[in-house]
N, C-alpha and C positions, 0 to 999 in steps of 0.2 A: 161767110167763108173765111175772110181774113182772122175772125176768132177761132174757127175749129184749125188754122194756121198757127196762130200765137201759141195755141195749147197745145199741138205735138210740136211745135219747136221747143216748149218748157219741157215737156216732158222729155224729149231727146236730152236737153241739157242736165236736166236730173239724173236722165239713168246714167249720162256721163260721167258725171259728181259721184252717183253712185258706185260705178266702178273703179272710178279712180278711188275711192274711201274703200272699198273692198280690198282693193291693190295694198294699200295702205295697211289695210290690217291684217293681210292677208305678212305684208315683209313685217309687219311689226309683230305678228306669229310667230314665224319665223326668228326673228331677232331674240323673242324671248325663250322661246326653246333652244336658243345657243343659249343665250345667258343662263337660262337655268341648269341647262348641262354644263357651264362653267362652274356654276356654284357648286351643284353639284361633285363637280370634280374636285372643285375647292376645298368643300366640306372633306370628303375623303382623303386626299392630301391633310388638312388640319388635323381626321380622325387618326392616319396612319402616322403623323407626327406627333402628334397628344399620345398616343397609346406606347410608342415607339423610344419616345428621348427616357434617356437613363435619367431623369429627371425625374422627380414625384412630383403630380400636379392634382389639386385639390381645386375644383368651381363651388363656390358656395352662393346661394341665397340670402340675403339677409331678411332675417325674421326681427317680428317685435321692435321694430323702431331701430336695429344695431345690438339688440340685448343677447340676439343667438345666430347663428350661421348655421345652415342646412348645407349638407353635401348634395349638389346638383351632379359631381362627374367628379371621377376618381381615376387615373390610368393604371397601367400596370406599373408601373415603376413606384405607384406608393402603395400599391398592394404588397409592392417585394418589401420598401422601406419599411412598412408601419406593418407588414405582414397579418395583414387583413385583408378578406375578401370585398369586391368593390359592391355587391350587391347586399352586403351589410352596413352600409356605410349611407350608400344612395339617400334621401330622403331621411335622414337621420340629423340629429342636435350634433357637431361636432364636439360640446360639451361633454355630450353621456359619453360617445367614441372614445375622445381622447380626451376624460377625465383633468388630466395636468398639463392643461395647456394655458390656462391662467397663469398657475408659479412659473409653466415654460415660459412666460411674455409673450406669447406672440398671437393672444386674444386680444387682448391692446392695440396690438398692431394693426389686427381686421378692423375693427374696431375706427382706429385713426385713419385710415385708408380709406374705407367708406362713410366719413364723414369729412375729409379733406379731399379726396379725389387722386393725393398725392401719393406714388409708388415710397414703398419702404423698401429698405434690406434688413432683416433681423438677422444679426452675425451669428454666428457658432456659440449654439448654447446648449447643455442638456437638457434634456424629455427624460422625464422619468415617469412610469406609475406603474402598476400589478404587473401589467402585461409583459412590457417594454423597455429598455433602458438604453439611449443611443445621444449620440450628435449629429443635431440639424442645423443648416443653412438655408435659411429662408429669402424670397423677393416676394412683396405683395404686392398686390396694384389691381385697379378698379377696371372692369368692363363700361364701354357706353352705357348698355344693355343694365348698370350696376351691380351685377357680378363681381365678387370678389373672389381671386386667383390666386393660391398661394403656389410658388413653383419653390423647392427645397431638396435639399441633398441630404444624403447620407453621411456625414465624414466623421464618424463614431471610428474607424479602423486610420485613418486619418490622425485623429486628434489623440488616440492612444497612442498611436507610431510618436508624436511631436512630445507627447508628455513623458513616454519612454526617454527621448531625447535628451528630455531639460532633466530627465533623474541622472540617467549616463553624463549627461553635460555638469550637472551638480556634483557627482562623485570624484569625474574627472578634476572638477575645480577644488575639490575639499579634498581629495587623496591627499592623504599624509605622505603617500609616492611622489616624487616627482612624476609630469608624465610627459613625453616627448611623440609627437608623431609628423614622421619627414613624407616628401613622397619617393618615390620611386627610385632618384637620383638622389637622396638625402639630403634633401635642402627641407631646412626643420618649416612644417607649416603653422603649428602649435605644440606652446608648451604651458603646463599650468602654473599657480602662482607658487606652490612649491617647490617647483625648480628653480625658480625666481629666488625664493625663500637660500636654497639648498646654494646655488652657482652664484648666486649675486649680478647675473646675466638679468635685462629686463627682457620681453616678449620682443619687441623691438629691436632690441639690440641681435638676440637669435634669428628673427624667421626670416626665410632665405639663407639661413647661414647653413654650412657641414656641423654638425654633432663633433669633429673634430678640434672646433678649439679649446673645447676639454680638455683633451690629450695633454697627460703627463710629460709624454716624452720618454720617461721611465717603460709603457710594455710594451715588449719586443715586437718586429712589424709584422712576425708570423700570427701573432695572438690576433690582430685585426683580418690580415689576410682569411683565418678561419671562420672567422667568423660572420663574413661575407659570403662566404664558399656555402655556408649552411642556411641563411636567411632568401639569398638571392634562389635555392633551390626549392623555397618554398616554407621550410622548418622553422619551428621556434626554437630560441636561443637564452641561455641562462649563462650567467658566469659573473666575474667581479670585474672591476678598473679601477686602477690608482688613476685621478683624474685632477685637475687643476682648478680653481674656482677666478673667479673673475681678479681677488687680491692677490693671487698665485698661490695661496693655500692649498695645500695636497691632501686630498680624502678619497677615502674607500667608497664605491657606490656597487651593492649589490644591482643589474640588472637583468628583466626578462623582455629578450625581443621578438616579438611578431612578426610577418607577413600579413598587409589583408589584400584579399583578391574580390576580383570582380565575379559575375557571372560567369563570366567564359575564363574563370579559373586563371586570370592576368592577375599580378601582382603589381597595384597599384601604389602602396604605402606600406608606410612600417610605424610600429608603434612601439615604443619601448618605455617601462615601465618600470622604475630603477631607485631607490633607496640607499639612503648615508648609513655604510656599517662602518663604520670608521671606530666609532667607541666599542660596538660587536666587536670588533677584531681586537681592540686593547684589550679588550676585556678575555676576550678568548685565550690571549698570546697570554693574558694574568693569571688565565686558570692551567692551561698551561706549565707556565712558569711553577704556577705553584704546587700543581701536579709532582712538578720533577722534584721542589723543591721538599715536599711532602714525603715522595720515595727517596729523597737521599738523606733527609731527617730521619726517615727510620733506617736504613743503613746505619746512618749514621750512630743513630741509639742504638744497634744491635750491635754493633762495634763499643758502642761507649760501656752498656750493659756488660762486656764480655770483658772491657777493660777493667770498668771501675769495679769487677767480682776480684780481677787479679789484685789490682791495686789495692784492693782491703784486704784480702788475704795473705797477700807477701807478708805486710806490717804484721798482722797477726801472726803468723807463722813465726816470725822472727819474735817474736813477746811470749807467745807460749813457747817454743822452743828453749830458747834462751831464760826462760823462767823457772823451763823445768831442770836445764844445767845446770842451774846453780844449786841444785839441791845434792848436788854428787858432791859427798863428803872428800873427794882425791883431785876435786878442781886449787889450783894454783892463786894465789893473791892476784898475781897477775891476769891470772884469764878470769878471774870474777871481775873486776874491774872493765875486761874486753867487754863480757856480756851484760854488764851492765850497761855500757855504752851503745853498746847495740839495741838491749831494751829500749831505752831512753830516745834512743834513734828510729826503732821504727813506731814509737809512739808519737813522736814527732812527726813524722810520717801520715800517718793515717790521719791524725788530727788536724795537719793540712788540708786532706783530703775532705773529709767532713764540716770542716770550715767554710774550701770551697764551695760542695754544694750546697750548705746553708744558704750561701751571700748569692746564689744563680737564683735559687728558687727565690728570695726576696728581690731580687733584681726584679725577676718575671712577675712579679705580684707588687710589683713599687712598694715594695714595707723597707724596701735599703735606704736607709735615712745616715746622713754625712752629719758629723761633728766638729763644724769648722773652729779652729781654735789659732791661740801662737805655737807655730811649727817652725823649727829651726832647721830651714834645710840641710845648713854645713852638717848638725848633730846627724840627722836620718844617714847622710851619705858615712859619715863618718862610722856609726853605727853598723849601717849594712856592709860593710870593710868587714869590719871586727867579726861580724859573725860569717862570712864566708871566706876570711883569710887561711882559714885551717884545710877548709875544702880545696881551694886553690892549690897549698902549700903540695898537700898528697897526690894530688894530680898531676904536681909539675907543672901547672900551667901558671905562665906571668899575669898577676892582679895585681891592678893599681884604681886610684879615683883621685878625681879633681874636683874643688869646687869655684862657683865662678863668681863668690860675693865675698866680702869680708862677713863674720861671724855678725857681727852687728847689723850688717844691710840683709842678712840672708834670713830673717825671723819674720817669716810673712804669715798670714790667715788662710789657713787648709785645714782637713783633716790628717791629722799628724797618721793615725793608724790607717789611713785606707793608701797615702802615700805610700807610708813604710811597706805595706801589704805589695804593690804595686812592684817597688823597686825590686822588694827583695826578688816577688818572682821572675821577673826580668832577669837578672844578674843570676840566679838559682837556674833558669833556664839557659843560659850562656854556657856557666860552669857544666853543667848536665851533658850539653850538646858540642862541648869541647874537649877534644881529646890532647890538644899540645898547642903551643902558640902563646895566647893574650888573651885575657880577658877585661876592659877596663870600661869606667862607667864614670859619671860626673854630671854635671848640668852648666849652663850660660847663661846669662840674661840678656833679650836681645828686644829693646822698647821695652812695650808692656805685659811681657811674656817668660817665663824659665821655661827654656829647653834644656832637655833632658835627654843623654846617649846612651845606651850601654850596648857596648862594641864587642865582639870576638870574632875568633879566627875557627869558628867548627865548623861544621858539616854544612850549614846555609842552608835555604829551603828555595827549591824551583821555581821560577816564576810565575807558573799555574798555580801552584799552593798559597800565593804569598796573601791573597785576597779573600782567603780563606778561613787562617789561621784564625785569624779571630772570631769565626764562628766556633758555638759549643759543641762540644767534645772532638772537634780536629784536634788532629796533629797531623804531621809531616807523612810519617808513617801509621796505617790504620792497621794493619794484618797482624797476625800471629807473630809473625818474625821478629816483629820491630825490637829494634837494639836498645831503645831507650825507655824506664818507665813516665808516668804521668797519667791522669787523666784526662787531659784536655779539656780543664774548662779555667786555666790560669788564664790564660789570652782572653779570652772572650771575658772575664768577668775585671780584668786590667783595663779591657778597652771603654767597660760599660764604666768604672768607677771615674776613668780620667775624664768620661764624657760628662757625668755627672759632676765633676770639678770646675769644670770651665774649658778643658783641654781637649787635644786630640793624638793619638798617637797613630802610629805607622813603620812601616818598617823597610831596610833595603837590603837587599841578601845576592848573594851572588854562589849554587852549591860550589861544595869545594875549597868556597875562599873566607866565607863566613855571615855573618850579618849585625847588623846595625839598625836596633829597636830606636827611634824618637818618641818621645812625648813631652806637651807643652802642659804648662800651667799657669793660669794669670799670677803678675807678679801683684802682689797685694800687702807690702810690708806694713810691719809693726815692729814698735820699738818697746822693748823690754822696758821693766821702771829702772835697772838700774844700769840699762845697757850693755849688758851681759850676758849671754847664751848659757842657760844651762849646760854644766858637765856634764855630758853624756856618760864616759864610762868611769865606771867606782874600781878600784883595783880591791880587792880583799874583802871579809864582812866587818860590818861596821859594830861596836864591842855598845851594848844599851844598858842604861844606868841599874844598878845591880837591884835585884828586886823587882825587875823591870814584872807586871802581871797582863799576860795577852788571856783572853776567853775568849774561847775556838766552839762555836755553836754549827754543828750539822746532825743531822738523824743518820745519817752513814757511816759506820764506825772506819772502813777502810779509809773515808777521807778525815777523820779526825784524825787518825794515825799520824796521815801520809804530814798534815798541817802541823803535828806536833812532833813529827821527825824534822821536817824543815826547819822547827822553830830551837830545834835541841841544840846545845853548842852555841846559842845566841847568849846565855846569862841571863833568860830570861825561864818566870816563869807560867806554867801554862795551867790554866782549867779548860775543864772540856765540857759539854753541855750538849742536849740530845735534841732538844727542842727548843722553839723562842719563848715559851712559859718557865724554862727551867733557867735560860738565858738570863731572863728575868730575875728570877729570886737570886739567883748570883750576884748581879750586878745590884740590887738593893742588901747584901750581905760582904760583898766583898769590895768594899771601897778605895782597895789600892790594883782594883781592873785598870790598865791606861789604854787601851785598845780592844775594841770588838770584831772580832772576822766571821761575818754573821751568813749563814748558808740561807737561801730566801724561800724557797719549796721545803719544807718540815710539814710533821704531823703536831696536832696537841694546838699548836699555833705557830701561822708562818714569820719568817723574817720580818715581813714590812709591819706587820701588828708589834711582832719582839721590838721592833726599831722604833715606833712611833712609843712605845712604851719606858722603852731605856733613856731615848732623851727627855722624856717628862721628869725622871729619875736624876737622869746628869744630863743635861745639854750639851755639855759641854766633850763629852765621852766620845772619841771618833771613832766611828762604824763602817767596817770596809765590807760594801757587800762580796758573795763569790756567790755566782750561779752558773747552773750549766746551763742556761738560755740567754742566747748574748741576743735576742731580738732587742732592737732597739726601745722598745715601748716597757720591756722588764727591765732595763739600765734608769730610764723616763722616773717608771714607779718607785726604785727604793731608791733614787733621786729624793723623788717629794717625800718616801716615806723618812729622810735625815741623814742616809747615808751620804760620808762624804766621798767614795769612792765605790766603784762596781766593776770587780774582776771576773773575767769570764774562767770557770774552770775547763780543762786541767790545768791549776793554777801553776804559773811559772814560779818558780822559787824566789829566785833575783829578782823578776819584778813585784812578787810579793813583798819581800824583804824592803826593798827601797820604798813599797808605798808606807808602809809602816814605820820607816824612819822618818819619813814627811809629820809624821804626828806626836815623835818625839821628843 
C-alpha cells in the first residue's frame, strides 16, 4: 500500500514539475515572439533607414581570402550615386561593377578594414571610368558578421562649387585690377594684393576700414553722393577718382562697382573692381595735346604756305619788274641807279628767305652743324650797326649799340656766322616792327655768360603770342591784312641756333610800348696772337698789284659775267674757264694765275677733282671755292679737296673781294 502511495505522490510531483516547465515554456513562447516581433521591427526600422538616408551604402562579402568583395545590399541612395540598378550589382565582383576603384583607392581601403577590423575614412577623391565621373567621400568599417560596409557621399557638385572658388579666388588674387569688396556698410572685408601693389595700404591696414581714405579731397561731394544714390538702388556703377595713395601720391583709378544680393534680392556687399589710368590719361591729354597741336601746325602751314608764296613773289616782282625798267631807253641816271638798288634789295630779300628755309629743314634733320671759331663780338656788333644804320636813318627811327668788353676781352670761341645771322635778324626785326622811337641793341658780360638786348619802342607782341613766337612760321599777325612782311621762321630758327650755342633767348614785350629780345651765350674767350681784333670795316676798294691774274672757273656763263664785273675796276686781270679740266690746262699754261675762284658742280670735271689737281700743279695757288650748296658737308669736301675758303653763292661782292685780298 504504502508503495502504490510513494508512486502517485511522485507522480503528483512530476506532473507538478511538469506544469510548471510548461508554464515556463509556455512565457518563454511568449517572450520570444515579442523578441522576434522586435527584431522584426528592428530589422524594418534598419531596412527603412538603409534604403532611406541620402547616403550610398554598399554591404560586401569578402571573397578569396580579401582578393574581391561581392555586393550583398545596395540602397537607393547609391543607385542614385553610381546610377545603377541595385539588382545588377547584388551578387556581383565590385571589381567588374566599378572597374576603377583600385586607381579610386578605396579597394585598399576594404581591403585594410577587413584585415584590421579598423574603420577608415577615405576623404574626397575622384571615380573615374566609362560610365561615371564624380566625387566621393567614403567611411568603411567591418561588420561582427564580417561584412564590409562602405557608406559614401556624392560631393562631385560640392567639390566643383570649391574648385570654381579657388579659380575666382585665384583670379581675384592675380587680377592685374585692384579688387576691393566692403559689405553693406562699406567697411572694406577684402582687398587683393594689387591694391596692395597699386595704394601701398597692406590688407590689415584696410579691412574694417571706409574705401574713403583714398579720397583725394579734390572730387566734389556730389560726385560721391551719386554714386551712392546708384549702387545702394541696386545698380552697377562705372566712373574715374583722382584718389590719394598711402605716400599721398595723386592717381587716376578707373573703377566698376557692383551690388551682390542675396536670395531674397538683399543687398549684402559691394564689390568694386578698379584700375591705375593715371598714365591712360597722360597719355590721352598727349594725344590730345598733340591733336590740337597737329590741327594748328597745319593752320599754321596753310598760313605759312600762303605767306612764304607772297614773300617769294614780292622779291620777284620787284627783280623782274625793275629789270625790265631798266631796258627803257628815257629812264634817268638817277632812276637806274633807284632800280638798281631795288633789284639788289629784293634779291637780298628772297635770298634771306631761301636761306632761312634751308637752315629749318637742316635744323629738323640735325645736318645744322656750327663752326665754332675766334669771333669778335665788339666787330659783329659793330658790323651789324653799319649795315642797318641806313635803314634806321630813312625811318627816322633812333639807332644806337653798346658793347660790354674791351676789343681784346670780347674775342671769344662761337660761330661767328650763325651769331651774325642771329643778331642781324633780331635788330632787322625791331627795325621792321618800329615805326618811330629807338631802336638799340648791345650785350654785357655777367659771370660766365654774354647777354645780349635788342630793345625798341614798336608795336610789342601780346602776352598770349609771346610764347609762341618762336615756333615756325608764327608771327604776331597770321591773316591777309597783316601790316608787316616776313615769313616767320627768323624766330624759331634764332632760338634753335642760340640753343645750339650754349644759350637761351627770350623775350619781354609789352603791345604798344615795345619789346626787348635777350639772349645768352657762354663767355669763352680767346686771345688773338697779336691782341688785336680784326678791322672790321675797309672804307674804299683795295688797288692789287698791277698784273694782278684771277681764273674765274663756273659752267654758268651769267655767273662768270657777274664775277668778272665784280672783278672789273680792280687792275686786275681775269681768265674765265668753263669747267675744272679746262681750269686745269690754264693754270699748267698760265703761271702768273695768283688766285682761283673755283665753282664746285661743273660738267667735264667737278671743282674738287679741278682742286685736287691744280695743287698737285702749284700748291701753293689759293682756291676759293663758290657753291650754291652751303650744306655743311659741301664746305667739309672742297675743305679736304685744298680749298682755302668756300663762299656760298649769290656771292657777296665785298666779301668776295676781301677774301681775295687775304691771298695777296
Amino acid at each position: 500500500m504504502s508503495d502504490e502511495k510513494k508512486s502517485l505522490s511522485q507522480l503528483v510531483a512530476e506532473l507538478k514539475e511538469l506544469r510548471q516547465k510548461v508554464s515556463e515554456l509556455e512565457k518563454a513562447e511568449s517572450a520570444c515572439r515579442a523578441f522576434t516581433g522586435k527584431i522584426r521591427e528592428n530589422e524594418e526600422r534598419f531596412r527603412q533607414f538603409f534604403e532611406n538616408i541620402s547616403s550610398g551604402v554598399a554591404v560586401y562579402d569578402v571573397q578569396d581570402d580579401g582578393n574581391d568583395f561581392v555586393f550583398r545590399d545596395f540602397n537607393k541612395s547609391a543607385e542614385r550615386i553610381d546610377r545603377i540598378e541595385k539588382e545588377d550589382v547584388i551578387g556581383k565582383s565590385v571589381l567588374k561593377i566599378f572597374p576603377g576603384i583600385k586607381k579610386f583607392g578605396l579597394f585598399d581601403v576594404l581591403q585594410r578594414v577587413w584585415k584590421t577590423g579598423q574603420p577608415e575614412h577615405h576623404p574626397v577623391s575622384m571615380y573615374e571610368d566609362k560610365r561615371i565621373v564624380g566625387w566621393r567621400d567614403n567611411y568603411v568599417f567591418k561588420l561582427p558578421g564580417g561584412e564590409i560596409v562602405a557608406v559614401y557621399n556624392d560631393v562631385t557638385r560640392e567639390r566643383r562649387f570649391e574648385e570654381q572658388l579657388k579659380i575666382i579666388g585665384k583670379a581675384i588674387e592675380q587680377n592685374p585690377a585692384a579688387v576691393v569688396i566692403t559689405d553693406r556698410d562699406a567697411k572694406i572685408e577684402y582687398v587683393n594684393p594689387k591694391f596692395t601693389e597699386l595704394t601701398g595700404y597692406s590688407s590689415k591696414e584696410v579691412i574694417g576700414q571706409n574705401p574713403s581714405i583714398l579720397q583725394s579731397g579734390q572730387m566734389p561731394d556730389d560726385f560721391y553722393k551719386k554714386l551712392w544714390q546708384t549702387i545702394l538702388a541696386g545698380r552697377g556703377w562705372q566712373g574715374e577718382f583722382l584718389n590719394k595713395k598711402k605716400n599721398g601720391e595723386f592717381y587716376w583709378e578707373s573703377a566698376s562697382i557692383s551690388p551682390v544680393v542675396n536670395e531674397q534680392e538683399i543687398i549684402t556687399s559691394f564689390v568694386a573692381v578698379k584700375e591705375d589710368v593715371t598714365e591712360k590719361k597722360k597719355l590721352w591729354e598727349q594725344l590730345v595735346e598733340a591733336k590740337e597741336k597737329a590741327e594748328e601746325s597745319d593752320r599754321l602751314k596753310s598760313c605759312f604756305l600762303a605767306n612764304i608764296s607772297h614773300e617769294i613773289r614780292t622779291p620777284m616782282n620787284g627783280i623782274l619788274g625793275f629789270s625790265a625798267l631798266l631796258k627803257e631807253p628815257r629812264l634817268s641816271g638817277e632812276e637806274k641807279e633807284q632800280y638798281i638798288e631795288l633789284i639788289h634789295e629784293s634779291g637780298n630779300r628772297m635770298l634771306s628767305i631761301i636761306n632761312n628755309l634751308i637752315d629749318i629743314s637742316r635744323i629738323q634733320t640735325g645736318e645744322l652743324v656750327l663752326y665754332p671759331g675766334a669771333t669778335s663780338i665788339n666787330e659783329i656788333i659793330k658790323s651789324t650797326y653799319v649795315s642797318f644804320r641806313d635803314q634806321a636813318r630813312q625811318k627816322g627811327v633812333s639807332f644806337s649799340c653798346k658793347t660790354g668788353l674791351s676789343a681784346k676781352e670780347s674775342v671769344i670761341k662761337t660761330d661767328k656766322a650763325r651769331l651774325n645771322q642771329v643778331l642781324s635778324h633780331l635788330v632787322g626785326n625791331a627795325l621792321k616792327y618800329t615805326g618811330e622811337g629807338e631802336v638799340s641793341f648791345g650785350y654785357k658780360k655777367n659771370d660766365k655768360m654774354l647777354e645780349f638786348y635788342v630793345r625798341d619802342t614798336g608795336i610789342g607782341i601780346p602776352e598770349n603770342q609771346q610764347g609762341k613766337i618762336f615756333e615756325r612760321f608764327r608771327q604776331v599777325s597770321l591773316d591777309a591784312t597783316r601790316e608787316y612782311e616776313g615769313a616767320g621762321l627768323g624766330l624759331s630758327l634764332s632760338k634753335k641756333i642760340i640753343e645750339m650755342l650754349g644759350g637761351d633767348i627770350s623775350v619781354d614785350s609789352t603791345p604798344g610800348e615795345g619789346s626787348e629780345f635777350c639772349f645768352t651765350l657762354p663767355y669763352a674767350p680767346i686771345q688773338s696772337k697779336n691782341n688785336q681784333p680784326q678791322e672790321l670795316e675797309r672804307e674804299g676798294y683795295y688797288v692789287f698789284p698791277a698784273g694782278f691774274t684771277i681764273l674765274v672757273v663756273d659752267d654758268d656763263t651769267i655767273s662768270r659775267l657777274l664775277l668778272k664785273g665784280v672783278l672789273s675796276g680792280q687792275n686786275v686781270r681775269v681768265l674765265l674757264a668753263e669747267n675744272g679740266r679746262e681750269a686745269v690746262e690754264k693754270v699748267e699754261k698760265e703761271p702768273d694765275i695768283g688766285i682761283v675762284l673755283m665753282d664746285m658742280k661743273m660738267p667735264v670735271m667737278n671743282g674738287y677733282e679741278a682742286t685736287v689737281k691744280i695743287k698737285e700743279i702749284r700748291p701753293d695757288l689759293p682756291v676759293i671755292a663758290q657753291t650754291a650748296f652751303a650744306d655743311p658737308g659741301e664746305q667739309e669736301a672742297a675743305k679736304d679737296a685744298g680749298c682755302e675758303e668756300v663762299l656760298s653763292k649769290p656771292i657777296n661782292p665785298e666779301e668776295l673781294l676781301a677774301e681775295i685780298r687775304r691771298y695777296v
